[in-house]
C-alpha positions as CSV (number, residue, x, y, z in Angstrom):
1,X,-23.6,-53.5,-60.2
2,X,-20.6,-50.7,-60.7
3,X,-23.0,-48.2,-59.2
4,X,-23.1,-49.5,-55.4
5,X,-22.0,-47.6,-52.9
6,X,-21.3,-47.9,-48.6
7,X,-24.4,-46.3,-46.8
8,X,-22.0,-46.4,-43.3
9,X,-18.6,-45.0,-42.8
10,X,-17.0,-44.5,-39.6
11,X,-16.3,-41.3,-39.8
12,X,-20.1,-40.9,-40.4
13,X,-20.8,-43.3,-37.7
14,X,-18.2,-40.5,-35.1
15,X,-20.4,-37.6,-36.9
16,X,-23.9,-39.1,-36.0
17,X,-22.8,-40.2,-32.1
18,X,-21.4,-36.5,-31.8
19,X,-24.4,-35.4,-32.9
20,X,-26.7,-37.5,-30.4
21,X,-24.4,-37.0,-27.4
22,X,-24.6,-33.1,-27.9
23,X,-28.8,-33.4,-28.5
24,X,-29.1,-35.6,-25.2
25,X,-26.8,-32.8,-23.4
26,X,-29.2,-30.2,-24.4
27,X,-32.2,-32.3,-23.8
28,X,-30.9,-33.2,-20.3
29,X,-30.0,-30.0,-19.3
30,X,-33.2,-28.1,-20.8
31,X,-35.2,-30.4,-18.7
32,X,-33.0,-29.6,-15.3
33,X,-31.8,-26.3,-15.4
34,X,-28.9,-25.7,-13.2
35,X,-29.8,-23.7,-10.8
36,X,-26.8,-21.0,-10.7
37,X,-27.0,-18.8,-7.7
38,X,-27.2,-14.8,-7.6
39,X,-23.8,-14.0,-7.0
40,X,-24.3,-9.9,-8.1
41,X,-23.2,-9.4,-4.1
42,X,-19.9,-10.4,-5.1
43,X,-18.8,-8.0,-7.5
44,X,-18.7,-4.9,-5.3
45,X,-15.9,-7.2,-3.2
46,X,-14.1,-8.2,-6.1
47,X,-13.6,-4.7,-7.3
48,X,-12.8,-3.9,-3.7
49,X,-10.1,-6.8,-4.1
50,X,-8.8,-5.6,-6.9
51,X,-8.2,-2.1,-6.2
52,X,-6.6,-3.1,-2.7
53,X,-4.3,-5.6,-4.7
54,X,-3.6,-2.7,-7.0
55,X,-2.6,-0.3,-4.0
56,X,-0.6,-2.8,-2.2
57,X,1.2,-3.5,-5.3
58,X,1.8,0.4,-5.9
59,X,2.8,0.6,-2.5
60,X,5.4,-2.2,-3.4
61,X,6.7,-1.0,-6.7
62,X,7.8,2.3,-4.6
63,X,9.4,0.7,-2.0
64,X,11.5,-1.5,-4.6
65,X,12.3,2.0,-6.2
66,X,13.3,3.6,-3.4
67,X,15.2,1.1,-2.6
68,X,16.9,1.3,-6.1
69,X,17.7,5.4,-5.6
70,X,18.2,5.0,-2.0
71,X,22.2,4.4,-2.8
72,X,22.4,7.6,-5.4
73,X,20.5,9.7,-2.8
74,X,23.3,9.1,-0.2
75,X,25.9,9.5,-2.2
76,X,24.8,12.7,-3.4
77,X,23.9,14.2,-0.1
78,X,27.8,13.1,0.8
79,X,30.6,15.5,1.2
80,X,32.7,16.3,-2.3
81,X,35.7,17.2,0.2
82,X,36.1,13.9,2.4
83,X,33.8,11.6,0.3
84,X,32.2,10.0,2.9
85,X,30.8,12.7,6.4
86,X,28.0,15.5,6.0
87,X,28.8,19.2,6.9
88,X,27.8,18.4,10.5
89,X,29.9,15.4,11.0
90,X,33.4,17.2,9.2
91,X,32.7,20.3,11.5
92,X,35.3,19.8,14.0
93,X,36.7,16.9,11.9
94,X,39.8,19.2,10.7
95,X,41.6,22.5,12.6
96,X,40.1,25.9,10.6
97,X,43.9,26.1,8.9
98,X,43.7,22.4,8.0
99,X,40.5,23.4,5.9
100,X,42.5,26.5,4.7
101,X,45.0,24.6,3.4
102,X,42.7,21.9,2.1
103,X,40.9,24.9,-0.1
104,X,44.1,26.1,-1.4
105,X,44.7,22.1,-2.8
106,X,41.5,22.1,-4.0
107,X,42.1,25.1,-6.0
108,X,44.9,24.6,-7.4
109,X,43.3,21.2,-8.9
110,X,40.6,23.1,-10.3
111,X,37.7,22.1,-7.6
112,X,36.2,24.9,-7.0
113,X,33.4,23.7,-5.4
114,X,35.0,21.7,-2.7
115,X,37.3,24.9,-2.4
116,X,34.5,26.9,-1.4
117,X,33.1,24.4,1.0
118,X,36.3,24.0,2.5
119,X,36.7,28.1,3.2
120,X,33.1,28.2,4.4
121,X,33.5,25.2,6.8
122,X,36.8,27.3,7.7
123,X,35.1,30.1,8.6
124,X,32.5,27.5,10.6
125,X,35.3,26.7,12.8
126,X,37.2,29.9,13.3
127,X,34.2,31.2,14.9
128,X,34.3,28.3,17.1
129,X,37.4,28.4,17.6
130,X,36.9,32.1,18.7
131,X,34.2,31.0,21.0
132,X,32.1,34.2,18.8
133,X,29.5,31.1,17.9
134,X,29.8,27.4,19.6
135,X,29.6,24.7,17.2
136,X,26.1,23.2,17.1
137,X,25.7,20.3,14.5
138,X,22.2,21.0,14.2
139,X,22.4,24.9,13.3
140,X,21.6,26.3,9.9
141,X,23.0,28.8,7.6
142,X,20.2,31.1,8.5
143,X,20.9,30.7,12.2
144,X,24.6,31.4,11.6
145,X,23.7,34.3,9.6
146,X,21.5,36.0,12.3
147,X,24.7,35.3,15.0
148,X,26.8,37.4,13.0
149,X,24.7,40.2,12.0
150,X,26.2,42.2,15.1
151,X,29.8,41.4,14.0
152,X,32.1,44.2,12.5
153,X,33.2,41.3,9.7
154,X,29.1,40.3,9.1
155,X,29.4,41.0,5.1
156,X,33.0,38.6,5.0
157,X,30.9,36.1,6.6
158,X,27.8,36.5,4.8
159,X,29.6,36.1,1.5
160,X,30.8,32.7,2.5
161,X,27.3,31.7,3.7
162,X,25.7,33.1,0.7
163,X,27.8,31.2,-1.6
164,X,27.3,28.0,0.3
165,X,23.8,27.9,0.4
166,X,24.4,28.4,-3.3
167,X,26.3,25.9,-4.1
168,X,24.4,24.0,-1.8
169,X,21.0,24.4,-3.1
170,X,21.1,25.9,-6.4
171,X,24.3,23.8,-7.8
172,X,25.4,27.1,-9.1
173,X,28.7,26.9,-10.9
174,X,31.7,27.8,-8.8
175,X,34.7,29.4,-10.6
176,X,38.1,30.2,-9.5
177,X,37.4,34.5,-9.1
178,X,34.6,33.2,-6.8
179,X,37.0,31.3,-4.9
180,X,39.3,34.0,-4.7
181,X,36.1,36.4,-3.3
182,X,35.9,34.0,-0.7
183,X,39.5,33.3,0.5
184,X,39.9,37.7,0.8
185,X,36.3,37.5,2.7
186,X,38.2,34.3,4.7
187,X,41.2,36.3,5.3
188,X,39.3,39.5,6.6
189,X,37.6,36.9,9.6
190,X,40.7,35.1,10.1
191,X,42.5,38.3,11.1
192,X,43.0,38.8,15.3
């Protein structure tokens, strides 16, 4: 007999218990439904989880930023002349001809800017100096321009006020024939 053959294999044998295992799953479960229960209350708090999670994580991410540009932001509110005060704190920091002289240095090595800034915090301190307006950390530009309004050198000093909140605010490009406009308006106020 060349023609037999084997009715059983194993893998056939695997195939059929696979087979019967997955029938008596079906059958068993078809029979005893799980009873899953209505959980549709929960979604409106998971979506409120999520979005809180989401916020908080926002909220996070910010903090890590400004953390990050909290350096630069220092640094760039620093003074170009000493490197390391504000205008408020370099006030009465040097003598109004120590600041002269300090514009003149700056000049010559091209900084304008910090030239300028060191004429107009000059001027800051020769009207203290004069006792004509009493140094006051907390005062603004605006506030130093209305105190000199009634002085007989007011444009002089609202040149160098001008320019500062320029420079300041708008970063406006300082060149050396400004700097010279401001040492003549600097002279005028520094005469007796």
């Amino acid at each position: 007999m060349a023609d037999s053959f084997d009715k059983t294999s194993v893998g056939w044998a695997i195939q059929q218990l696979q087979q019967r295992l997955a029938e008596w799953l079906e059958g068993a479960f078809a029979k005893n439904p799980v009873d899953v229960p209505n959980l549709e209350w929960l979604a409106p708090i998971i979506l409120i989880l999520f979005w809180l999670l989401l916020g908080a994580f926002g909220l996070w991410l910010l903090w890590q930023i400004a953390l990050v540009l909290q350096p630069a932001l220092q640094e760039r509110r620093r003074t170009p002349l000493t490197g390391t005060t504000t205008d408020e704190e370099s006030i009465s920091t040097y003598s109004a001809a120590a600041y002269l002289k300090q514009a003149q240095a700056f000049q010559k090595q091209g900084k304008y800017r910090e030239a300028a800034r060191a004429l107009y915090l000059a001027m800051l301190q020769t009207l203290n100096d004069k006792q004509v307006v009493l140094e006051q950390l907390s005062r603004t530009d605006g506030e130093y321009r209305q105190l000199i309004q009634p002085l007989s050198q007011a444009p002089a000093y609202q040149l160098l006020i001008d320019t500062h909140e320029q420079i300041l605010f708008d970063e406006t490009q300082t060149t050396a024939q400004t700097v010279e406009q401001l040492q003549q308006a600097y002279q005028e106020i520094a005469k007796p």
